[in-house]
C-alpha positions in Angstrom: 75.5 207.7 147.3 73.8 210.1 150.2 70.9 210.9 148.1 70.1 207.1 146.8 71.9 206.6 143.6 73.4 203.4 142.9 77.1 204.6 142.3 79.7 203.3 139.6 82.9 204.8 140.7 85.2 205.1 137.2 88.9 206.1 137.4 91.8 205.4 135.9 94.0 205.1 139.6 93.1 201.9 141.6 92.6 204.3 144.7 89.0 204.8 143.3 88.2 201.9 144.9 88.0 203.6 148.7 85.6 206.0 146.8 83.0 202.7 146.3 84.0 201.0 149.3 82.9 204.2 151.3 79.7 204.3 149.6 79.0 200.8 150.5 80.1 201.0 153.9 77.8 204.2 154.3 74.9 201.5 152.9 74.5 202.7 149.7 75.4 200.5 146.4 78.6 201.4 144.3 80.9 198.9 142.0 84.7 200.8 141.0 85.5 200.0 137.4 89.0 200.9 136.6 88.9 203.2 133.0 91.2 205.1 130.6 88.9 207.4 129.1 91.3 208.2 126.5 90.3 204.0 125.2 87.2 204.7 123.4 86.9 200.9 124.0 87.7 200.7 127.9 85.1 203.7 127.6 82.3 201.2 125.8 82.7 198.5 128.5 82.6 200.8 131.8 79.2 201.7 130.1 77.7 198.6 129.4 79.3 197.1 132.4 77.1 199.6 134.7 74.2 198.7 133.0 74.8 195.1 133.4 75.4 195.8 137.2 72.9 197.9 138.2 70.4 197.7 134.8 69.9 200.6 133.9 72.4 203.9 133.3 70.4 207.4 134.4 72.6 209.7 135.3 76.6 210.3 134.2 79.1 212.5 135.6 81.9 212.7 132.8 84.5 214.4 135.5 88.2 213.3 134.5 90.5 215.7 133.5 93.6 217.2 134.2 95.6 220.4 133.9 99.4 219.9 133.7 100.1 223.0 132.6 101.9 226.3 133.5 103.3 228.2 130.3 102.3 230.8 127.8 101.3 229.5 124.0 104.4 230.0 122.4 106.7 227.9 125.1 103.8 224.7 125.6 104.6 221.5 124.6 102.9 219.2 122.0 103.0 216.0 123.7 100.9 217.9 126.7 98.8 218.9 123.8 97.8 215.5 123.2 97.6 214.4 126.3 95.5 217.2 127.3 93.1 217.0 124.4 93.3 213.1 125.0 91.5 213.1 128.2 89.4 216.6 128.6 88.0 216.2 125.1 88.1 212.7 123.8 87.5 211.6 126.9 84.7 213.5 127.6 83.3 212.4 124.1 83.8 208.7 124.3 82.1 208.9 127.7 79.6 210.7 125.9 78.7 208.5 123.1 78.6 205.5 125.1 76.1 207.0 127.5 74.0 208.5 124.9 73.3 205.4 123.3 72.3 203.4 126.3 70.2 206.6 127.4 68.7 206.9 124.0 67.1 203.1 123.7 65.9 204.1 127.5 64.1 207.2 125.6 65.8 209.1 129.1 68.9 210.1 130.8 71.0 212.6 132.0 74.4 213.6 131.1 76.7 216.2 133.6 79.7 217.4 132.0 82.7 219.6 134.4 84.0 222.2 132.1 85.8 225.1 133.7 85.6 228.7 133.9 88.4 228.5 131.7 85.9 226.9 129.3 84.0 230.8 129.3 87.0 233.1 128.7 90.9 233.0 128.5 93.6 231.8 131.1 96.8 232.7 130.3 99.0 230.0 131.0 96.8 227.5 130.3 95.6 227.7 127.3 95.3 224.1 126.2 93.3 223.7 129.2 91.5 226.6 128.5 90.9 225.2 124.6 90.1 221.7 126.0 87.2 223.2 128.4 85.5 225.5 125.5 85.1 222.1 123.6 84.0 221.0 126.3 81.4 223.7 126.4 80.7 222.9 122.4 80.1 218.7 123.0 77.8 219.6 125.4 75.2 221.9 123.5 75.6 220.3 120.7 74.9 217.5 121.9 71.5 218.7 124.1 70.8 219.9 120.5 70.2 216.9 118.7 69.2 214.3 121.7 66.8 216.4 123.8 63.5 215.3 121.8 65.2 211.5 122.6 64.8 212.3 126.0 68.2 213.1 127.0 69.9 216.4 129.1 72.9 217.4 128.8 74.3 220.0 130.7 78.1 221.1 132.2 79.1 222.8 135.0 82.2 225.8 134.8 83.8 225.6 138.6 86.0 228.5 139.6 89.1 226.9 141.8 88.1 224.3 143.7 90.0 222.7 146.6 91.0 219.2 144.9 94.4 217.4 145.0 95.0 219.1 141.6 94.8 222.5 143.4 96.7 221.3 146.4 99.1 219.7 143.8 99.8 223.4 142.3 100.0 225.0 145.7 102.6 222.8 147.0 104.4 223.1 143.5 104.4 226.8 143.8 103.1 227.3 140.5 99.9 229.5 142.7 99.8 231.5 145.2 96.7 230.5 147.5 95.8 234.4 148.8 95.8 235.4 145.1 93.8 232.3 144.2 91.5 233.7 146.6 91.3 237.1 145.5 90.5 236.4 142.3 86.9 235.3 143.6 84.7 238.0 145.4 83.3 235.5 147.7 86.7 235.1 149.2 87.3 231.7 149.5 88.2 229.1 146.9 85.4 226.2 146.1 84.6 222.9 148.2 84.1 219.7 146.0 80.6 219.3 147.8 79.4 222.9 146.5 80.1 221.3 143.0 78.4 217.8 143.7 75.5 219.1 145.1 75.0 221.6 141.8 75.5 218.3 140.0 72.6 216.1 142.0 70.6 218.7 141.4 71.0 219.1 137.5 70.4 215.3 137.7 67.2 215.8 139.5 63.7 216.5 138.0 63.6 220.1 139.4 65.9 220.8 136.5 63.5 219.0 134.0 63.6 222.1 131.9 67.7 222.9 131.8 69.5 221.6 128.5 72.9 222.7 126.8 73.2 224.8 130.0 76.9 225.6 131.6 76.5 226.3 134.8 79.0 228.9 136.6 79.9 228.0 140.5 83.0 230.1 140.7 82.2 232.6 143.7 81.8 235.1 141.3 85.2 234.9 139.4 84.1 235.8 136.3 81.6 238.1 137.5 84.5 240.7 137.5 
């Protein structure tokens, strides 16, 4: 909203409302649309209900997800299975479609996609997640593939931990400890949601008018080691 966009906030809680009603307050535009990306059709009509609000759909930021998960292989659960593959992976492809076809009769658009580090090696109890971020990873170049002559990028970022209510939510579970958390990065310090939003703007922006089928790492050197 800071940098000029016209802002559809989509989320499946209500309280994604106060996201849009900050924007507007700050004078931007924004509109909340409540979604369950896991409804290919609730997916279709948060897409053409954007376009009909603000008339045209340039940039998408496909960031639910969820993580709900704390065992090894052989003790996880198939309904979390689902429901993990439900939402990071169909979800990420219903958003996907329905973007792509609105972008591709605009002959331009941009598509952001959050994978995960765990979407670039193993995590070892969470290795749903861990599966669901890799496709992840796959939707997105394959996609950049076959739609960047049409005038479409598509590109993902791979945050390390980033401080979220789905990290606080692990903390105050005490699934984590937060010093570990922190040594596993060399910068020392877990991730702030703007140091992901401001990668994503950018990717969005002409200055990466060359950058398709791209993951981008911001995880303060986590997997550097």
């Amino acid at each position: 909203g800071r940098a000029g966009a016209n802002v559809v906030v989509a989320d499946i809680a209500a309280s994604g409302a106060a996201v849009a009603e900050a924007i507007v307050a700050a004078g931007g535009r924004a509109a909340f649309i409540r979604c369950d990306v896991t409804r290919t059709a609730a997916v279709d009509a948060l897409v053409e209900q954007t376009v009909a609000t603000f008339g045209t759909l340039d940039f998408a930021f496909n960031n639910a997800g969820i993580e709900e998960e704390h065992a090894r292989l052989g003790d996880s659960d198939e309904e979390l299975f689902d429901r993990m593959l439900a939402i990071n992976v169909k979800g990420v492809w219903a958003c996907m479609r329905a973007e792509i076809r609105i972008m591709q009769a605009q002959k331009r658009g941009v598509i952001v996609n959050t994978a995960s580090v765990a979407g670039l090696v193993g995590a070892p109890k969470h290795a749903l997640y861990a599966a669901s971020k890799h496709a992840v990873i796959g939707l997105t170049k394959s996609a950049a593939a076959e739609y960047g002559r049409a005038g479409i990028r598509i590109n993902a970022v791979c945050p390390g931990v980033i401080r979220t209510p789905m990290y606080e939510r692990v903390i105050e579970q005490g699934l984590a400890d937060e010093q570990g958390i922190r040594r596993l990065h060399p910068i020392g310090r877990i991730g702030e949601v703007d140091e992901i939003a401001g990668a994503v703007l950018w990717m969005c922006s002409e200055q990466a008018g060359f950058m398709t089928g791209h993951s981008m790492t911001i995880d303060g050197g986590m997997t550097a080691v």
